[in-house]
C-alpha distance (Angstrom), angle and dihedral (degrees) to the residues before:
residue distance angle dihedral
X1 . . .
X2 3.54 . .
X3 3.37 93.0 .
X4 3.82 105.3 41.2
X5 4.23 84.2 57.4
X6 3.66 90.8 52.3
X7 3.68 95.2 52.9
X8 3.57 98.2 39.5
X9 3.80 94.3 45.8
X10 4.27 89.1 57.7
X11 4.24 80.7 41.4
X12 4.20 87.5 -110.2
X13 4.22 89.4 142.5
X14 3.94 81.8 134.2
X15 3.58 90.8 71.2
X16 3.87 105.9 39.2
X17 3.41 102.0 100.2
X18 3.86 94.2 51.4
X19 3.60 103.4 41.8
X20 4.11 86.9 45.1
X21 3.95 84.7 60.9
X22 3.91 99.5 47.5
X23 3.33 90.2 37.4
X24 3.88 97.3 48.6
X25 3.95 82.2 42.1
X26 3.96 92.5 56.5
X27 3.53 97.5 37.4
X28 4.32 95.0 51.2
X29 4.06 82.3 48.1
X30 3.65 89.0 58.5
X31 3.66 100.5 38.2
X32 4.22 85.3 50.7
X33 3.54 96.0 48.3
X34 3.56 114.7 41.1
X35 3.84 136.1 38.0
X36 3.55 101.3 -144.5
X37 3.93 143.8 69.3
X38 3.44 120.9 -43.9
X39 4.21 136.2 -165.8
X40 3.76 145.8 -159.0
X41 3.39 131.4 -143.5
X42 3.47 123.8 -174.9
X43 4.13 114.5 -177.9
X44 3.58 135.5 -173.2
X45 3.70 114.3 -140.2
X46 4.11 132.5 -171.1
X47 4.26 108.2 -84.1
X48 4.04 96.2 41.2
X49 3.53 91.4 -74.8
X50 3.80 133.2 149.2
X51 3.66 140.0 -160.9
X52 3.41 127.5 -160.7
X53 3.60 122.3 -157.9
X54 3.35 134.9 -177.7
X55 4.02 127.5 -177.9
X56 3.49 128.3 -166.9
X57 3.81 131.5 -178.0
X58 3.72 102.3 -121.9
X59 4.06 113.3 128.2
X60 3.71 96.4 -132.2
X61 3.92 115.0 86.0
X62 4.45 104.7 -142.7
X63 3.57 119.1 -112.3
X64 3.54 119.3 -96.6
X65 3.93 106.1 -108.1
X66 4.07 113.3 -122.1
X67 3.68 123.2 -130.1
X68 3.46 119.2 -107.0
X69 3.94 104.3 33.3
């Protein structure tokens, strides 16, 4: 819900579907793999673009994901 307000309130509806997946996607891996707090952050940068972060406060830093698998 959170997310769907943000974007329509800055008129981004073109997006919602797409940044409710990733950001479901992130979110679930954070809720699954940590037992702390989490956050989202959801910025607007220069070109229409988006970024979607989400921090969690689990000690281990996720491996970076390799091309090609």
């Amino acid at each position: 819900m959170a997310v769907r307000a943000a974007l329509d309130g800055h008129g981004r509806q073109d997006a919602v579907d797409v940044v409710e997946l990733l950001t479901s996607e992130l979110v679930t891996n954070a809720y699954l793999h940590t037992e702390g707090p989490a956050s989202l952050r959801l910025t607007g940068l220069s070109g229409g673009r988006l970024r979607v972060g989400v921090w969690d406060s689990g000690p281990v830093r996720p491996r970076p994901v390799r091309r090609g698998r």
